[in-house]
VORO-75369 format. One record per residue (C-alpha): residue number from 0; residue in three letters; x, y, z. Coordinates in Angstrom, 3 decimals, padded with zeros to 6 digits. Example, Ala and Ser with C-alpha at 12.3 -4.5 7.8 and 13.67 -1.06 7.14 Angstrom:
2
@num->0&residu->Ala&c1->012.300&c2->-004.500&c3->007.800
@num->1&residu->Ser&c1->013.670&c2->-001.060&c3->007.140
END
This chain:
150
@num->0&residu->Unk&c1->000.000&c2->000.000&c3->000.000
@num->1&residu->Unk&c1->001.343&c2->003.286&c3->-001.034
@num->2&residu->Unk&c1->002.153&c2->006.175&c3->001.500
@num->3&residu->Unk&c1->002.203&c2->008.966&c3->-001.085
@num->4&residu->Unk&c1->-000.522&c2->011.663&c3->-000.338
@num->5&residu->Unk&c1->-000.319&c2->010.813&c3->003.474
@num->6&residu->Unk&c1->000.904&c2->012.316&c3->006.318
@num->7&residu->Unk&c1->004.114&c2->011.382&c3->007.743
@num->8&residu->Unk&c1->006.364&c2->012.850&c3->010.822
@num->9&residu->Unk&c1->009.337&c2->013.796&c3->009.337
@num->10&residu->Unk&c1->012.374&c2->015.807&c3->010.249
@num->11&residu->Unk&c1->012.003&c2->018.858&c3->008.644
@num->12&residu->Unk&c1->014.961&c2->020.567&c3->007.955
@num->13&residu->Unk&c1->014.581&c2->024.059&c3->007.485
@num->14&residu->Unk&c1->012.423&c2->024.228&c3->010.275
@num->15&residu->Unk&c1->014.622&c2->022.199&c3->012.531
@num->16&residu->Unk&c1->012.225&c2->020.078&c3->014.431
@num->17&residu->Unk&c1->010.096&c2->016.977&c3->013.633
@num->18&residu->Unk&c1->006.763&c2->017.672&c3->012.175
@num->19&residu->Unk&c1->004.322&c2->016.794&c3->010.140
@num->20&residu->Unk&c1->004.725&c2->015.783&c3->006.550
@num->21&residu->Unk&c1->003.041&c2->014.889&c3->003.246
@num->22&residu->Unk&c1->004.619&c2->012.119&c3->001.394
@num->23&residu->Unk&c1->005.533&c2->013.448&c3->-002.341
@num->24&residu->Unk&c1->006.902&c2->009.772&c3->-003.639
@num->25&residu->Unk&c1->008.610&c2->006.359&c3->-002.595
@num->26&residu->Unk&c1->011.265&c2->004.399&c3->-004.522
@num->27&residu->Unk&c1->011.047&c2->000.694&c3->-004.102
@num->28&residu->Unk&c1->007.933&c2->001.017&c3->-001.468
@num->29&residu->Unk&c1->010.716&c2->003.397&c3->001.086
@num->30&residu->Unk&c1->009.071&c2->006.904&c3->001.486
@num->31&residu->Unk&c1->011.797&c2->009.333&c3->-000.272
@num->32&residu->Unk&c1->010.560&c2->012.696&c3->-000.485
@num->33&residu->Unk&c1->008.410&c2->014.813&c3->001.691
@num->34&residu->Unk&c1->007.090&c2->018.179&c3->001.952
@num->35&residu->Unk&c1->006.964&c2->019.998&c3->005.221
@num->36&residu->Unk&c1->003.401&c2->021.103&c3->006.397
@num->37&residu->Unk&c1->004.891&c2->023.983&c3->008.453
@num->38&residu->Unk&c1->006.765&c2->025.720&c3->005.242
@num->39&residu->Unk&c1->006.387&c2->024.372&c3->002.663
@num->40&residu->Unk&c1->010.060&c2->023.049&c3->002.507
@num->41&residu->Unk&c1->009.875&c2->020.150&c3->000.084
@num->42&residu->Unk&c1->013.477&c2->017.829&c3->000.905
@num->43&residu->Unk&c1->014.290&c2->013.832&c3->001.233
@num->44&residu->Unk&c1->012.512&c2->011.967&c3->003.841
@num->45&residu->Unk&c1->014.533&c2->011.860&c3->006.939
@num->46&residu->Unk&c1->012.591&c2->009.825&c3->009.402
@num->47&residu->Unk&c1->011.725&c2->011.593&c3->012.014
@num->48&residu->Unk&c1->014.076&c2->012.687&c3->015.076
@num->49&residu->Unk&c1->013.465&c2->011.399&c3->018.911
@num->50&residu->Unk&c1->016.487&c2->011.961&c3->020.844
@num->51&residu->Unk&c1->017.492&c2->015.138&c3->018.864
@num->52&residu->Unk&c1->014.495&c2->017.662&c3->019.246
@num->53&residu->Unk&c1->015.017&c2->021.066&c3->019.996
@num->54&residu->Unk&c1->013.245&c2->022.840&c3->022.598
@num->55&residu->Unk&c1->013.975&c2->026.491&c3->021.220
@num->56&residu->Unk&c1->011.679&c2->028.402&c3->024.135
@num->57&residu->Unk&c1->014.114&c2->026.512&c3->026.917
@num->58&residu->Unk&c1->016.889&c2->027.793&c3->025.553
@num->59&residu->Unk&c1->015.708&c2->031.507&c3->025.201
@num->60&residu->Unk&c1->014.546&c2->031.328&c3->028.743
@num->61&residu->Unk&c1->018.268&c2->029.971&c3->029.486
@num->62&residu->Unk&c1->019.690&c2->033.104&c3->027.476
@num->63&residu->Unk&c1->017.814&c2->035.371&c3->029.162
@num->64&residu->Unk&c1->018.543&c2->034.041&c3->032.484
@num->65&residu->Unk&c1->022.041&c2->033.995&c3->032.002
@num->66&residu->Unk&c1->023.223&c2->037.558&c3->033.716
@num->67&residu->Unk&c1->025.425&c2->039.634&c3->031.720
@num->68&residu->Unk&c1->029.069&c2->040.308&c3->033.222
@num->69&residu->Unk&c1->029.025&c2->043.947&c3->034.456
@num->70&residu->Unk&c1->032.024&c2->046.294&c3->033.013
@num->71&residu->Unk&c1->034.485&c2->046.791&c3->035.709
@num->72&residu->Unk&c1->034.343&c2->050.360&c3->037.935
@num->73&residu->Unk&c1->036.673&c2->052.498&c3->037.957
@num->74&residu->Unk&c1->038.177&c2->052.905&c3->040.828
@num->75&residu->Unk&c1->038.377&c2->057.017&c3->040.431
@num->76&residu->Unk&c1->034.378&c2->056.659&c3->040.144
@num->77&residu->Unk&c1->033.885&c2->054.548&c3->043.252
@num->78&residu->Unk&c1->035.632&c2->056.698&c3->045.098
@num->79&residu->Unk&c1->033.706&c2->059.651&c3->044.335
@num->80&residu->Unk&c1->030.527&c2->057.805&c3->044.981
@num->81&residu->Unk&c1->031.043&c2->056.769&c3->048.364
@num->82&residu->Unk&c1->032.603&c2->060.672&c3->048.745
@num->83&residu->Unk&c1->029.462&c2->061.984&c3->047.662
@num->84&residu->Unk&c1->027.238&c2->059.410&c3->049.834
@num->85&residu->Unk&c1->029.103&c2->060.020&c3->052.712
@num->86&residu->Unk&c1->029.113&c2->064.084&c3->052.269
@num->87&residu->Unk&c1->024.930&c2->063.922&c3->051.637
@num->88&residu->Unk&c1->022.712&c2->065.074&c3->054.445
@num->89&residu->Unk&c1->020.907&c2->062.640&c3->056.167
@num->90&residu->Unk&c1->017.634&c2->064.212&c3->055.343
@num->91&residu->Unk&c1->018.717&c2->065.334&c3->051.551
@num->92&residu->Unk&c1->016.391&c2->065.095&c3->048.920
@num->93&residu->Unk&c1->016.317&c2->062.113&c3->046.967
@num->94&residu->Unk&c1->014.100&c2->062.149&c3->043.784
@num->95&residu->Unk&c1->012.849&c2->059.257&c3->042.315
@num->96&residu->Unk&c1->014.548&c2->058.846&c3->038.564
@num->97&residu->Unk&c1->011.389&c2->059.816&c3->035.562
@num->98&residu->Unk&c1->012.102&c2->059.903&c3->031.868
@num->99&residu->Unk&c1->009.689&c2->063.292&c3->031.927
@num->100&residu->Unk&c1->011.763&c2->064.811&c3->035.173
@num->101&residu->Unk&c1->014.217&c2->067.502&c3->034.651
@num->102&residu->Unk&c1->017.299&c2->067.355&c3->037.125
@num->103&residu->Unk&c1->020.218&c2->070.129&c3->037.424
@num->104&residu->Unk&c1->023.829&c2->069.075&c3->038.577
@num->105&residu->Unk&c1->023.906&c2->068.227&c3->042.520
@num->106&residu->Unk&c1->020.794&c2->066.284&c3->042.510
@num->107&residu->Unk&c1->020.398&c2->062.791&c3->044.000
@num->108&residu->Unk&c1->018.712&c2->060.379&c3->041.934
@num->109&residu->Unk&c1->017.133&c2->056.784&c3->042.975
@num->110&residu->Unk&c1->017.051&c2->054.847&c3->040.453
@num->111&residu->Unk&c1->015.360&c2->051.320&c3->039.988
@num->112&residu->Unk&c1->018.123&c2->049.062&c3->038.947
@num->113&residu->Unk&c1->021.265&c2->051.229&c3->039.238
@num->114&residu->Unk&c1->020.062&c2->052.782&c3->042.890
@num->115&residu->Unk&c1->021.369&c2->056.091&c3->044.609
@num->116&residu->Unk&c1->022.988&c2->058.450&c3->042.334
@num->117&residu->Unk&c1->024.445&c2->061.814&c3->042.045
@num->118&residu->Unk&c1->023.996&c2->063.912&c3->038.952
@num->119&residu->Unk&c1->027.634&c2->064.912&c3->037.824
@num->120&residu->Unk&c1->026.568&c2->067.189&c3->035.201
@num->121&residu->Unk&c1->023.471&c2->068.132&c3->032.811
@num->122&residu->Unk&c1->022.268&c2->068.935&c3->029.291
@num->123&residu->Unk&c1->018.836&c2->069.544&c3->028.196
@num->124&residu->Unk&c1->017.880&c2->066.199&c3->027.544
@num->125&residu->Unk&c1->020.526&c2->064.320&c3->029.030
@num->126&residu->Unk&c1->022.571&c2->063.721&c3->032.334
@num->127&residu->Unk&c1->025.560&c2->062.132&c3->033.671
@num->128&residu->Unk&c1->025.357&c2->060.007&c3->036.763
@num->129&residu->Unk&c1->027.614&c2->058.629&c3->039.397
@num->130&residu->Unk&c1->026.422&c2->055.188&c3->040.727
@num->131&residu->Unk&c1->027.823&c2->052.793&c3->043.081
@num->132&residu->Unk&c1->028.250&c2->051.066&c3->039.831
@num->133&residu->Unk&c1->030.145&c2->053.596&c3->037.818
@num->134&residu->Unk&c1->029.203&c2->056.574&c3->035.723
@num->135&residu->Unk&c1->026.159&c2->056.346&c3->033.567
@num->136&residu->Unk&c1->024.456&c2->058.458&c3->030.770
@num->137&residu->Unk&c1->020.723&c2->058.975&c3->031.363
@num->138&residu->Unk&c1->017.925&c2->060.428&c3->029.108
@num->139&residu->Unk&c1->015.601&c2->063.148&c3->031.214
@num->140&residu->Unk&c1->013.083&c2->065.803&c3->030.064
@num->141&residu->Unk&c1->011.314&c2->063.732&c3->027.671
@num->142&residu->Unk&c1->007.740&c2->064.258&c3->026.610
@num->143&residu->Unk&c1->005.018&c2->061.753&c3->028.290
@num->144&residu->Unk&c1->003.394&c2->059.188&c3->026.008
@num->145&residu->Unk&c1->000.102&c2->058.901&c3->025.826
@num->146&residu->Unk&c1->-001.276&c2->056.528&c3->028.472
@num->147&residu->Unk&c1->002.177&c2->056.811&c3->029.935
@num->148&residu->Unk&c1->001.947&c2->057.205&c3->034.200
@num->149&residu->Unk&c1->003.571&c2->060.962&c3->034.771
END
């Protein structure tokens, strides 16, 4: 009984994962050519693949999970940050870092991932911070999007 016209599982190879199949022709009664369901990809019957499957959303998650190694701080930098930590008043204000906030130079910044900071010098649109974790450049005074919190 012939296979061709049927669905098959087959290793498809442009997709990279075993799917489903329509058989295109056999040679000697042996299924020999396929085409993928998926794409379209039409290629030589490969059987289809157990032990070898791919679980491409696992290894995303992995990527993502994987921290990324932090630059090194200068040492110049850390210094200055503990300076100006240690020189701040205990009751200091400390403003809470917003894309749509304009800050001068002096002001202490908290921001959510880098934490305390101290503005080292401003532009109209842009600032220059000194965190525990080094110097960073920061966007400020930028128009709200709509449905964007203030």
């Amino acid at each position: 009984m012939s296979l061709v016209g049927k669905n098959i599982d087959a290793f498809c190879s442009r997709c990279g994962f075993t799917l489903a199949h329509v058989v295109l022709y056999e040679v000697g009664g042996a299924v020999q050519g396929v085409q993928c369901k998926t794409c379209g990809a039409q290629h030589r019957y490969r059987g289809a693949r157990t032990g070898v499957s791919r679980d491409i959303a696992a290894e995303r998650r992995r990527s993502r999970e994987a921290p990324r190694p932090r630059p090194p701080v200068r040492p110049s930098d850390s210094r200055v940050w503990q300076q100006r930590s240690a020189a701040a008043p205990p009751d200091a204000v400390v403003w809470d870092y917003r894309l749509t906030e304009r800050y001068e130079t002096g002001d202490i910044l908290n921001h959510p991932q880098f934490g305390r900071g101290f503005v080292e010098a401003a532009t109209a649109d842009r600032m220059e911070v000194i965190f525990r974790e080094g110097r960073k450049t920061l966007a400020m005074n930028r128009q709200p999007t709509p449905g964007e919190p203030g």
